[in-house]
PDB file of N, CA, C, O and CB in Angstrom:
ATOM      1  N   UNK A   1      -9.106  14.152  -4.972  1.00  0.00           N
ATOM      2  CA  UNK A   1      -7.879  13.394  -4.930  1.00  0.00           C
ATOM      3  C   UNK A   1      -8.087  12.088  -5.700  1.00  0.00           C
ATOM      4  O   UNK A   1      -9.020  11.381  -5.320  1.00  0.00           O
ATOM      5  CB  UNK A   1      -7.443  13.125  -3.464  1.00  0.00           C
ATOM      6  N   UNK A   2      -7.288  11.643  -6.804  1.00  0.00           N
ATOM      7  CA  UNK A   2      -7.492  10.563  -7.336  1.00  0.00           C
ATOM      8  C   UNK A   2      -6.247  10.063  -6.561  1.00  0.00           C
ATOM      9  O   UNK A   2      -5.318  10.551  -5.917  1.00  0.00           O
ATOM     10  CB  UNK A   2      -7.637  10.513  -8.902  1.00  0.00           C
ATOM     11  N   UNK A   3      -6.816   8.513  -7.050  1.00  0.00           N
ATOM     12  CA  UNK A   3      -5.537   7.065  -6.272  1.00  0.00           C
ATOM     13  C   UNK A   3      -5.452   6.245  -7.677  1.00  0.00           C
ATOM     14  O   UNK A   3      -6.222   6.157  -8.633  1.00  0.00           O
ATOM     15  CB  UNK A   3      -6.415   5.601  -4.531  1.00  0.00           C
ATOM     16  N   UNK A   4      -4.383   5.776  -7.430  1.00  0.00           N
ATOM     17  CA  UNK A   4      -3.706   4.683  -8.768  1.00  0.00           C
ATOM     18  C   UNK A   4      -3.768   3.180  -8.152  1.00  0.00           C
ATOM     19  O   UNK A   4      -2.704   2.924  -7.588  1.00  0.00           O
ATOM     20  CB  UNK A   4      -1.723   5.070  -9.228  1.00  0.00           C
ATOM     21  N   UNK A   5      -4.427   2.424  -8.110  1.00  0.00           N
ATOM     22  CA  UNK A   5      -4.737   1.177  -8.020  1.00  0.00           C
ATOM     23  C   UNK A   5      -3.558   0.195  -8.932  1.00  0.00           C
ATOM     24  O   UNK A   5      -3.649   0.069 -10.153  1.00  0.00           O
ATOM     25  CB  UNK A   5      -6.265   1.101  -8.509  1.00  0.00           C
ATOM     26  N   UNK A   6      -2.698  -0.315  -8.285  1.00  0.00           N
ATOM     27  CA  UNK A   6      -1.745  -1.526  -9.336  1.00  0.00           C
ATOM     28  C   UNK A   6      -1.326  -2.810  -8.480  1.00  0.00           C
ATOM     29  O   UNK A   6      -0.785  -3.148  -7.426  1.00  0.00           O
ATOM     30  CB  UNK A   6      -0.039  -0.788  -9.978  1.00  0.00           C
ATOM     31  N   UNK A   7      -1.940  -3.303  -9.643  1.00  0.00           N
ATOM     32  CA  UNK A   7      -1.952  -5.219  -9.436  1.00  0.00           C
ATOM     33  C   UNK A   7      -0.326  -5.363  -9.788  1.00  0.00           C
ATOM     34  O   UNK A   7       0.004  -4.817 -10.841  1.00  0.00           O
ATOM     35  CB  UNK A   7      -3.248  -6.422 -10.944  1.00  0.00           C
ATOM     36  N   UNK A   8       0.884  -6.132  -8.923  1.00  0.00           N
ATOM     37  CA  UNK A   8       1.502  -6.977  -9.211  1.00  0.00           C
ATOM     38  C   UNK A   8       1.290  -8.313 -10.245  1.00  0.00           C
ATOM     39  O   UNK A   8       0.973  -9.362  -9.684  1.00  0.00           O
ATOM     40  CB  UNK A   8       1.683  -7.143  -8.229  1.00  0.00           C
ATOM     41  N   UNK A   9       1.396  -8.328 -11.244  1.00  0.00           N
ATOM     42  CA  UNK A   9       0.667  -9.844 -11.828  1.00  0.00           C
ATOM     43  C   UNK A   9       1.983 -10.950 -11.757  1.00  0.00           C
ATOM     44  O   UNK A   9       1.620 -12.123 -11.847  1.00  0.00           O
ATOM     45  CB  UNK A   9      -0.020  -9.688 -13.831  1.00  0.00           C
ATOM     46  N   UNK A  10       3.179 -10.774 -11.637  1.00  0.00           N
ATOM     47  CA  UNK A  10       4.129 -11.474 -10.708  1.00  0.00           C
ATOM     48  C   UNK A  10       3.960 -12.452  -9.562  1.00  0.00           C
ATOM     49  O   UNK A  10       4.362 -13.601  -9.378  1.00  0.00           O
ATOM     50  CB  UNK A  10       4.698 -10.617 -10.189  1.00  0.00           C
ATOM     51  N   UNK A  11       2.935 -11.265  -8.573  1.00  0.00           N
ATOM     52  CA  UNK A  11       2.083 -12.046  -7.406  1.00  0.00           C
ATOM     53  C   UNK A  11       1.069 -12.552  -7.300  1.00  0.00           C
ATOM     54  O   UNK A  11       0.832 -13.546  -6.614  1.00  0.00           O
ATOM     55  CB  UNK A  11       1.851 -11.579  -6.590  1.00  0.00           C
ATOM     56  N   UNK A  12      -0.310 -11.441  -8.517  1.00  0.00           N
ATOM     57  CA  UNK A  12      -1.370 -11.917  -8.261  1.00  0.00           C
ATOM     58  C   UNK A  12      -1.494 -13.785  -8.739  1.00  0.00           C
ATOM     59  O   UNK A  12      -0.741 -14.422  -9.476  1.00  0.00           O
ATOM     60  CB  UNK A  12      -2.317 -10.864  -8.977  1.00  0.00           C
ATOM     61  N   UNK A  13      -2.877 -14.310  -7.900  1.00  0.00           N
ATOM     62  CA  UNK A  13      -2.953 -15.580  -8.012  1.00  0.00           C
ATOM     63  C   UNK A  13      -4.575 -15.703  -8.797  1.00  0.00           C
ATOM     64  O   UNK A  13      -5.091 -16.725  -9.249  1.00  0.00           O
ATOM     65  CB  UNK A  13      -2.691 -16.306  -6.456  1.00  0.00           C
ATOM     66  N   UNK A  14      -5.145 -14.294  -8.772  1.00  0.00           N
ATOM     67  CA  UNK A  14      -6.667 -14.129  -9.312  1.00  0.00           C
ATOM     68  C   UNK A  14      -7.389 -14.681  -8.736  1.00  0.00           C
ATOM     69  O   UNK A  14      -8.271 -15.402  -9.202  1.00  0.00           O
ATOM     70  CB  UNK A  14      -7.023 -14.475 -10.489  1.00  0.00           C
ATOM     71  N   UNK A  15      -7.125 -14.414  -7.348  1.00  0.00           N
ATOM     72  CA  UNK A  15      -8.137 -15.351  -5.881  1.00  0.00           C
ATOM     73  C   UNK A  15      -9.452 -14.677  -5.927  1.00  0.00           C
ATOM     74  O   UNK A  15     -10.542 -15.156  -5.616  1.00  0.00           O
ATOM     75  CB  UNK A  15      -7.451 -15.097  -3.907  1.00  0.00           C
ATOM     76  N   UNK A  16      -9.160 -13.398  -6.396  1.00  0.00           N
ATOM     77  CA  UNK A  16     -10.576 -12.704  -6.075  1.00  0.00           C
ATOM     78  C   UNK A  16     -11.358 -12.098  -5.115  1.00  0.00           C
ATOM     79  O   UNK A  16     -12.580 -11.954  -5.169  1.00  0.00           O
ATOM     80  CB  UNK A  16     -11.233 -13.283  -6.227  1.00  0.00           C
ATOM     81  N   UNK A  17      -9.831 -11.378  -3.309  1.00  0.00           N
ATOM     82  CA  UNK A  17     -10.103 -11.277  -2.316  1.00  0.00           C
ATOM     83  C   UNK A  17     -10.445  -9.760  -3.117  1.00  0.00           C
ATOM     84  O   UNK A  17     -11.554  -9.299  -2.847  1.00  0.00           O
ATOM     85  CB  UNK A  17      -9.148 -11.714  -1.099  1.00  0.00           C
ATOM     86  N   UNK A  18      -9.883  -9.233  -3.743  1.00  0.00           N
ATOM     87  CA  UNK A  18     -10.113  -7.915  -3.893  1.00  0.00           C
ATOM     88  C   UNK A  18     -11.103  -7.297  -4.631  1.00  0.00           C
ATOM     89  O   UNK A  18     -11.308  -6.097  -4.817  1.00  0.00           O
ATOM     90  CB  UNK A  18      -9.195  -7.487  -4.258  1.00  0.00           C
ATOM     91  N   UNK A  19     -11.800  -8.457  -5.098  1.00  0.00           N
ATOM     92  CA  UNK A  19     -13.441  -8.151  -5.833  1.00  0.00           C
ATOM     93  C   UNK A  19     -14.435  -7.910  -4.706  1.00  0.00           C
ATOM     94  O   UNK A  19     -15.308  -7.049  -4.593  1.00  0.00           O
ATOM     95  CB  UNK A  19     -14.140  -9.613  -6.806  1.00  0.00           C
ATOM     96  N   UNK A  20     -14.028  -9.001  -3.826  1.00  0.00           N
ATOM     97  CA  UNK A  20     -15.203  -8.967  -2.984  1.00  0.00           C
ATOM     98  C   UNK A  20     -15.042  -7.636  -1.896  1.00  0.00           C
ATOM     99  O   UNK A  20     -15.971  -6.838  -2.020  1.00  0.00           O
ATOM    100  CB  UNK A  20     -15.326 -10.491  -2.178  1.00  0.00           C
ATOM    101  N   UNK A  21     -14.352  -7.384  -1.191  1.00  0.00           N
ATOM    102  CA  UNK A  21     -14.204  -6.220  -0.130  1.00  0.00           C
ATOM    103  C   UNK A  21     -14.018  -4.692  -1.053  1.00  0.00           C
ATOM    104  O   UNK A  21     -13.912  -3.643  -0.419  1.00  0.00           O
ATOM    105  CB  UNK A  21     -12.650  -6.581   0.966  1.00  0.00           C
ATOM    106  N   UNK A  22     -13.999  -4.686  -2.059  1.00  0.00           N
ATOM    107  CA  UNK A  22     -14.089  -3.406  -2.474  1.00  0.00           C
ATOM    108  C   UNK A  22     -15.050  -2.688  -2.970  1.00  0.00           C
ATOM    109  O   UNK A  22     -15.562  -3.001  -4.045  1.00  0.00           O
ATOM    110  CB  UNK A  22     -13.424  -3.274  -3.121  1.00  0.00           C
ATOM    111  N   UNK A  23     -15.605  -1.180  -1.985  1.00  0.00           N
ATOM    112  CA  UNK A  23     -16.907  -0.900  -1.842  1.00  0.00           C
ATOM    113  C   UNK A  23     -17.156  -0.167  -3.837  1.00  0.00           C
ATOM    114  O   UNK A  23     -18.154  -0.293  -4.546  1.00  0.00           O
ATOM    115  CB  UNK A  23     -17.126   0.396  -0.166  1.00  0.00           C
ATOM    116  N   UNK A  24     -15.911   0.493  -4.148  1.00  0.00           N
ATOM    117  CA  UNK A  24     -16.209   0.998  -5.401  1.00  0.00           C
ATOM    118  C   UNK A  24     -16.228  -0.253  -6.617  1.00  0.00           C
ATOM    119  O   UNK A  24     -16.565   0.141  -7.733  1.00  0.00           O
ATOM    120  CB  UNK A  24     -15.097   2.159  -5.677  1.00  0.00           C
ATOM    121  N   UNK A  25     -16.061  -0.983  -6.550  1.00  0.00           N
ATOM    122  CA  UNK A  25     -15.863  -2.479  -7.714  1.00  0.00           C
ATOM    123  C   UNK A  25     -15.015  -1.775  -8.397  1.00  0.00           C
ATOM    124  O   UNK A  25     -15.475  -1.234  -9.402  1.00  0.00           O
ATOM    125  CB  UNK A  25     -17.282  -3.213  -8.827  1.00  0.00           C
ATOM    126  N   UNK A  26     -13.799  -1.598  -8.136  1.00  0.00           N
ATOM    127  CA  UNK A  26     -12.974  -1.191  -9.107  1.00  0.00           C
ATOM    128  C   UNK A  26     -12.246  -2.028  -9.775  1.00  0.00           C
ATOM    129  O   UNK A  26     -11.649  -1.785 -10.824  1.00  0.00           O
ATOM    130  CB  UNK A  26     -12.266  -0.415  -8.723  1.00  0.00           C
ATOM    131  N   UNK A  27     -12.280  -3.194  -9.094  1.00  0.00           N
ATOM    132  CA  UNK A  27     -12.044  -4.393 -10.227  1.00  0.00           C
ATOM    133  C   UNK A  27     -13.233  -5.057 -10.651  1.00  0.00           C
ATOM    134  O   UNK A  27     -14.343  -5.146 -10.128  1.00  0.00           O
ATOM    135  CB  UNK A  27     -11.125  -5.559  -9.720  1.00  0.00           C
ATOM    136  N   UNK A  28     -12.695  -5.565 -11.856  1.00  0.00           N
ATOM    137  CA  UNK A  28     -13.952  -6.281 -12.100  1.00  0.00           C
ATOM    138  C   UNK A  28     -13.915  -7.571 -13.164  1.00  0.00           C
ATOM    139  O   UNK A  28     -14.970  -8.027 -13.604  1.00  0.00           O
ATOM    140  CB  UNK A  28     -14.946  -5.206 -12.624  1.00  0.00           C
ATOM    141  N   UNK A  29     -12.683  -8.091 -13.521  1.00  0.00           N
ATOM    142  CA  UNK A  29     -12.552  -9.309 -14.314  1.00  0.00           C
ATOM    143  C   UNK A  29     -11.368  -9.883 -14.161  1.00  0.00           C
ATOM    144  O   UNK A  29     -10.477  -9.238 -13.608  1.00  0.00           O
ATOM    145  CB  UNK A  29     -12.743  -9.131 -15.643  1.00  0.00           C
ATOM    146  N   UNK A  30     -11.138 -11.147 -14.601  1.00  0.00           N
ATOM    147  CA  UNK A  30      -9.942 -11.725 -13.867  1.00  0.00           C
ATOM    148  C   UNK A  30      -9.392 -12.216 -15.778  1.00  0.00           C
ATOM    149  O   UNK A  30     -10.033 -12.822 -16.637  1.00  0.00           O
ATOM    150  CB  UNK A  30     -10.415 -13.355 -12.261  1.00  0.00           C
ATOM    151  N   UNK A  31      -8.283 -11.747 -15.811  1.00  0.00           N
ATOM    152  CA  UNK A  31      -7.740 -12.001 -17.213  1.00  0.00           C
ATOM    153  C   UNK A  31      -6.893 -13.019 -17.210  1.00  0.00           C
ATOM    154  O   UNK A  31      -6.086 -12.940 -16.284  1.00  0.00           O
ATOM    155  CB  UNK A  31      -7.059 -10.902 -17.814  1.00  0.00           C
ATOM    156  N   UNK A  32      -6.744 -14.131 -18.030  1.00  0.00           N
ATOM    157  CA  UNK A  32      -5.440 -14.786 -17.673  1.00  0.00           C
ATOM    158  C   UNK A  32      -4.908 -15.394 -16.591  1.00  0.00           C
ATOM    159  O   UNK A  32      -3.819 -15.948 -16.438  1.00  0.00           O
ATOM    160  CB  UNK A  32      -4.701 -14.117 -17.797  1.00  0.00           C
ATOM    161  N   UNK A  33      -5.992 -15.185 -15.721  1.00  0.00           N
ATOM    162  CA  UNK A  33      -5.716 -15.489 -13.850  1.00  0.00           C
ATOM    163  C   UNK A  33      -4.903 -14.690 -13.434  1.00  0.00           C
ATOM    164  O   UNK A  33      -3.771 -15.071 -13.136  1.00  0.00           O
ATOM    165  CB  UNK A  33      -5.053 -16.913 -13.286  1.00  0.00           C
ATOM    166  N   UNK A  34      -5.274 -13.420 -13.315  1.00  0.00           N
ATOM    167  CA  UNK A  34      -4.800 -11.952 -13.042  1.00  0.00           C
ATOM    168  C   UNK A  34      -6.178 -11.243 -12.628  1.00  0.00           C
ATOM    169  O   UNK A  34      -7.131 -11.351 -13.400  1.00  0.00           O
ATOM    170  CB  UNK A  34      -4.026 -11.170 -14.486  1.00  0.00           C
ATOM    171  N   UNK A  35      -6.296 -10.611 -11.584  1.00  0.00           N
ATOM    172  CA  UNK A  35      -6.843  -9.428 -11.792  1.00  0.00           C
ATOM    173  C   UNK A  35      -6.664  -8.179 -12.289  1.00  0.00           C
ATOM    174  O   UNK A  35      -5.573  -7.621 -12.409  1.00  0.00           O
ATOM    175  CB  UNK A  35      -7.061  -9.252 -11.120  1.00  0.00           C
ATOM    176  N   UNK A  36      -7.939  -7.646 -12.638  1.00  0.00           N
ATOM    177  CA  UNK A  36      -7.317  -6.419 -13.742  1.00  0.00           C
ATOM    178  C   UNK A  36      -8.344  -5.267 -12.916  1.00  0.00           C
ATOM    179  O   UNK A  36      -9.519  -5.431 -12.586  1.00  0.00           O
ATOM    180  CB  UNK A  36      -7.740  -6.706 -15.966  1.00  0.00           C
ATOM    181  N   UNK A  37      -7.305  -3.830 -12.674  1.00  0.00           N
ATOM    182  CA  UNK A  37      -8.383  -3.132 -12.592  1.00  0.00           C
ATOM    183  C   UNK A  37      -9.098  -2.500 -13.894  1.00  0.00           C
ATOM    184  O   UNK A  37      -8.605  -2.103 -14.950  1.00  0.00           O
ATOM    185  CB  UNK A  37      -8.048  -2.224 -11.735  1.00  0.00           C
ATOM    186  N   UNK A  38     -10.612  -2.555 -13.387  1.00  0.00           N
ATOM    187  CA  UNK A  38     -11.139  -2.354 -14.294  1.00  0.00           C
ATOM    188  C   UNK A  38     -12.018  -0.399 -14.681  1.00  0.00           C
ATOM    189  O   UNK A  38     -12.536   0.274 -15.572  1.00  0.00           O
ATOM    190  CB  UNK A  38     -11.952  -3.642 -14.104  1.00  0.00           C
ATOM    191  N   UNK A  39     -11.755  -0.384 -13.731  1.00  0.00           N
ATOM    192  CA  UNK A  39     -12.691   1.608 -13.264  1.00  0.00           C
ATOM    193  C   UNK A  39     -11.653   1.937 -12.485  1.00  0.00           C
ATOM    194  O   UNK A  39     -12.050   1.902 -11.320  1.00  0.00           O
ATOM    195  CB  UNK A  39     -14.598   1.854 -12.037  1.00  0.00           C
ATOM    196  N   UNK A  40     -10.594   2.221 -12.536  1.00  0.00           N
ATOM    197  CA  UNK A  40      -9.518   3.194 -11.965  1.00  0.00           C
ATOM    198  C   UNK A  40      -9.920   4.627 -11.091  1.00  0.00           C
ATOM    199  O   UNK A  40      -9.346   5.156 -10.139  1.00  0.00           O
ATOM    200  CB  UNK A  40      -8.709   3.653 -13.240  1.00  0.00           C
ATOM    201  N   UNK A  41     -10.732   4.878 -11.585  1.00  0.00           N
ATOM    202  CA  UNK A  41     -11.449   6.060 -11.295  1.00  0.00           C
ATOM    203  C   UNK A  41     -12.256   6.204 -10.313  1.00  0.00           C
ATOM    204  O   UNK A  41     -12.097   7.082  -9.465  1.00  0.00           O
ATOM    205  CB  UNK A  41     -12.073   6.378 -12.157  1.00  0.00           C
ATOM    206  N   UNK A  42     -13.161   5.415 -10.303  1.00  0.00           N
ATOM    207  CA  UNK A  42     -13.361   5.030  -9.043  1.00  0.00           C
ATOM    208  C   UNK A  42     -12.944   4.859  -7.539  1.00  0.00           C
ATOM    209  O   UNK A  42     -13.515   5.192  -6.500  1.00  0.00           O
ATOM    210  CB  UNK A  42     -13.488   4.421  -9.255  1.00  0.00           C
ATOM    211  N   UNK A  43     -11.898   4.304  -7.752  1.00  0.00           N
ATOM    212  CA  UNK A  43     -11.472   4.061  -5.907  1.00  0.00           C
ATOM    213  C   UNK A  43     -10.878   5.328  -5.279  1.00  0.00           C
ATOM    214  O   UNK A  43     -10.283   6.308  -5.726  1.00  0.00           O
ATOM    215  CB  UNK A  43     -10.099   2.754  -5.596  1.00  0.00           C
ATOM    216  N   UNK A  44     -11.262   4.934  -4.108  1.00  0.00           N
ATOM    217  CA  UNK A  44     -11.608   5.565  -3.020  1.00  0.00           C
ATOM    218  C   UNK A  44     -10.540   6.091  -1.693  1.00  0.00           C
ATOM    219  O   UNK A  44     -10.526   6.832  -0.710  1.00  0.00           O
ATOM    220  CB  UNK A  44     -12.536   4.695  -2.622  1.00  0.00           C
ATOM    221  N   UNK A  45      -9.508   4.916  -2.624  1.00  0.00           N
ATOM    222  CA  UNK A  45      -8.126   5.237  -1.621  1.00  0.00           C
ATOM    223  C   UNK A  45      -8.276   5.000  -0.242  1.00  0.00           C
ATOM    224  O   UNK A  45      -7.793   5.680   0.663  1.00  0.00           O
ATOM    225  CB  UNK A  45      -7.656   6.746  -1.634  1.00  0.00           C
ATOM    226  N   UNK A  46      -9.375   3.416  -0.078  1.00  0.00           N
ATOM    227  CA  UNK A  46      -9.845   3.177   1.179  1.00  0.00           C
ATOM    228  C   UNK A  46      -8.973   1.763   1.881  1.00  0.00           C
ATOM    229  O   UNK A  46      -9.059   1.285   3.012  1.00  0.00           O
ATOM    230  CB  UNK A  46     -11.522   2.974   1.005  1.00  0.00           C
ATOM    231  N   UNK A  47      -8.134   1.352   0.712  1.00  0.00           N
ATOM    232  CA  UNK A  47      -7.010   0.461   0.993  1.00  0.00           C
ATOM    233  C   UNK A  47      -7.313  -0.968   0.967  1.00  0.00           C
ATOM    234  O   UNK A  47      -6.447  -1.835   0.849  1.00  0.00           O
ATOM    235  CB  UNK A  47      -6.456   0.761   2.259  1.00  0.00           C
ATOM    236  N   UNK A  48      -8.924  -1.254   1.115  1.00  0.00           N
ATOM    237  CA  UNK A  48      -9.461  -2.928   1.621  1.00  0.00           C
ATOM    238  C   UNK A  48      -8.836  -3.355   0.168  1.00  0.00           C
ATOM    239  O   UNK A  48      -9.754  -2.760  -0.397  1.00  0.00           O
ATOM    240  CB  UNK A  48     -11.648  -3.377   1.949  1.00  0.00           C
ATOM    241  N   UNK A  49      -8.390  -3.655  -0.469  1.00  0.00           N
ATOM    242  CA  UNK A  49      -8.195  -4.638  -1.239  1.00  0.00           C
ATOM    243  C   UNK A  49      -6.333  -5.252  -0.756  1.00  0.00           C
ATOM    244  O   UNK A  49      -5.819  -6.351  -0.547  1.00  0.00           O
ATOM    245  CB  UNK A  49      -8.539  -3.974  -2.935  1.00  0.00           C
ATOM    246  N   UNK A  50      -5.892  -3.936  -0.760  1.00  0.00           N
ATOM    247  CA  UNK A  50      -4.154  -3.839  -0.031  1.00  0.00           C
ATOM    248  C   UNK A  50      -4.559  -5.147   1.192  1.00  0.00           C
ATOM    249  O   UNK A  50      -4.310  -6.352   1.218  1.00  0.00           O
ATOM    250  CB  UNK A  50      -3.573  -1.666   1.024  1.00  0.00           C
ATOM    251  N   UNK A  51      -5.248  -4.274   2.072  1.00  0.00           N
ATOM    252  CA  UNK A  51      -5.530  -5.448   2.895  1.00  0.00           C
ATOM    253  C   UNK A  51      -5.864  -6.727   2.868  1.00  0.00           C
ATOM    254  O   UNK A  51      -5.263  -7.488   3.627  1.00  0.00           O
ATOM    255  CB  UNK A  51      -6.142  -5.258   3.396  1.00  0.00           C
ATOM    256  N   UNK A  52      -7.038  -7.313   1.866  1.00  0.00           N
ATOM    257  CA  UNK A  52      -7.525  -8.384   1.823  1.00  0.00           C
ATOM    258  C   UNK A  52      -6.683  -9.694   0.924  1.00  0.00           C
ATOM    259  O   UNK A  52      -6.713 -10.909   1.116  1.00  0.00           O
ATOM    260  CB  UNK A  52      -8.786  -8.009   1.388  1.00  0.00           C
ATOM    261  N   UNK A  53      -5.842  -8.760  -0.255  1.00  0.00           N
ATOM    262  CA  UNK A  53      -4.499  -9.521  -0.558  1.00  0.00           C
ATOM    263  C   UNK A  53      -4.137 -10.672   0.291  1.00  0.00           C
ATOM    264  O   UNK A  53      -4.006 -10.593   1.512  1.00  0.00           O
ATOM    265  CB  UNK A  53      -3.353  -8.602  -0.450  1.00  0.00           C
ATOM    266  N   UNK A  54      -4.001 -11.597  -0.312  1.00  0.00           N
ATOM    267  CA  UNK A  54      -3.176 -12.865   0.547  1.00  0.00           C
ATOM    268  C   UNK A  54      -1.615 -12.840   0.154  1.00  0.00           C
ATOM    269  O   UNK A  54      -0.794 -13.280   0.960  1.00  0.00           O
ATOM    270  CB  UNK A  54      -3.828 -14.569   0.083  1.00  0.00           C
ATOM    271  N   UNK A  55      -1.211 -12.321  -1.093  1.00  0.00           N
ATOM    272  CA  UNK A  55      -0.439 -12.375  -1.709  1.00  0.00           C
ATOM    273  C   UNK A  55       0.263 -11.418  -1.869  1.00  0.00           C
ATOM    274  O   UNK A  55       1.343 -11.665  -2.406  1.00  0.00           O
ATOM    275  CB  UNK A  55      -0.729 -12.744  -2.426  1.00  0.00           C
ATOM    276  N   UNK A  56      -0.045  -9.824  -1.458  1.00  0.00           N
ATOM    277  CA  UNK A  56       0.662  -8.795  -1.223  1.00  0.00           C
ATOM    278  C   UNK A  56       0.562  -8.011  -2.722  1.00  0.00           C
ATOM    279  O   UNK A  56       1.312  -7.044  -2.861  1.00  0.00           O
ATOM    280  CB  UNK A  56       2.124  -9.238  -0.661  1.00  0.00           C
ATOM    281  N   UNK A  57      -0.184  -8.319  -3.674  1.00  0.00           N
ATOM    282  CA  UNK A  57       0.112  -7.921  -4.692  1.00  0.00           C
ATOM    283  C   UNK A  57      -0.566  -6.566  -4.990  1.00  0.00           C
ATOM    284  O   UNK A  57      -0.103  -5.936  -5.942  1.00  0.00           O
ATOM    285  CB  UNK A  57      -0.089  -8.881  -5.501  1.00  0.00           C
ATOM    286  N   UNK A  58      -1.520  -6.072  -4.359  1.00  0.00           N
ATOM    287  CA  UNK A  58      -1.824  -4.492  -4.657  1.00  0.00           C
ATOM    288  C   UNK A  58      -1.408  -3.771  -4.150  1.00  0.00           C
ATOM    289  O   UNK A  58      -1.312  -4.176  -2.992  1.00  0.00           O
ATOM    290  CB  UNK A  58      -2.814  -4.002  -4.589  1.00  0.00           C
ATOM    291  N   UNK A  59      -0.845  -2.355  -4.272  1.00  0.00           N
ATOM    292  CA  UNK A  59      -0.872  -1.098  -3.517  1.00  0.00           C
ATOM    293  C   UNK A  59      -1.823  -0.212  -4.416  1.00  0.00           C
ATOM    294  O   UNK A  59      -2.513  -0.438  -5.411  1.00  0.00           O
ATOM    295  CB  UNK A  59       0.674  -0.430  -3.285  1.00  0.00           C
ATOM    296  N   UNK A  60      -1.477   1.239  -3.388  1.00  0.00           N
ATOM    297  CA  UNK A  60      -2.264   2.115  -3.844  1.00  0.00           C
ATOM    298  C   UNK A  60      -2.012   3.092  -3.695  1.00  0.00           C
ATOM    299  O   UNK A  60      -2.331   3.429  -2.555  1.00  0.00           O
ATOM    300  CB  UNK A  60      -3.183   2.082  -3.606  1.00  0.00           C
ATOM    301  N   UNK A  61      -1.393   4.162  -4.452  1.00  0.00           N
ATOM    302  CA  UNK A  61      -1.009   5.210  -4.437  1.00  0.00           C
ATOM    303  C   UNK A  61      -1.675   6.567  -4.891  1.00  0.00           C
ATOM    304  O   UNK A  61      -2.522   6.733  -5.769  1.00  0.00           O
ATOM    305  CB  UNK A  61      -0.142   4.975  -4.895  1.00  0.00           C
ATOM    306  N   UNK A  62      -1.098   7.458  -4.099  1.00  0.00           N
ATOM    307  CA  UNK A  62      -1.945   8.769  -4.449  1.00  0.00           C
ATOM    308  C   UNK A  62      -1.475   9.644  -5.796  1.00  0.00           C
ATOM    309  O   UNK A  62      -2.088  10.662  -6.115  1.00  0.00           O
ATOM    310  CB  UNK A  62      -1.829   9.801  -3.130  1.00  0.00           C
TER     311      UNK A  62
END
């Protein structure tokens, strides 16, 4: 089962909650003061970044 990882950049603030709690590093650089995912492929569809958001700006879809 792959998952689609997408940043709002509307919302994001490029705090960087979602670098740290995510076990696959599927992000991995902050552009512009945005996070960007960076390995799509990777995640795990385990949601901690949805969660760790302050700002509401990721989901994650199947």
């Amino acid at each position: 089962m792959s998952f689609v990882v997408k940043v709002d950049f509307d919302k994001c603030t490029g705090c960087g909650e979602c670098f740290n709690v995510c076990p696959s590093e599927v992000f991995d650089e902050v552009v512009d003061g945005k996070t960007v995912v960076a390995r799509q492929e990777d995640c795990v569809g385990c949601q901690a970044c949805v969660s760790a958001c302050p700002e509401e700006a990721i989901v994650v879809e199947e």
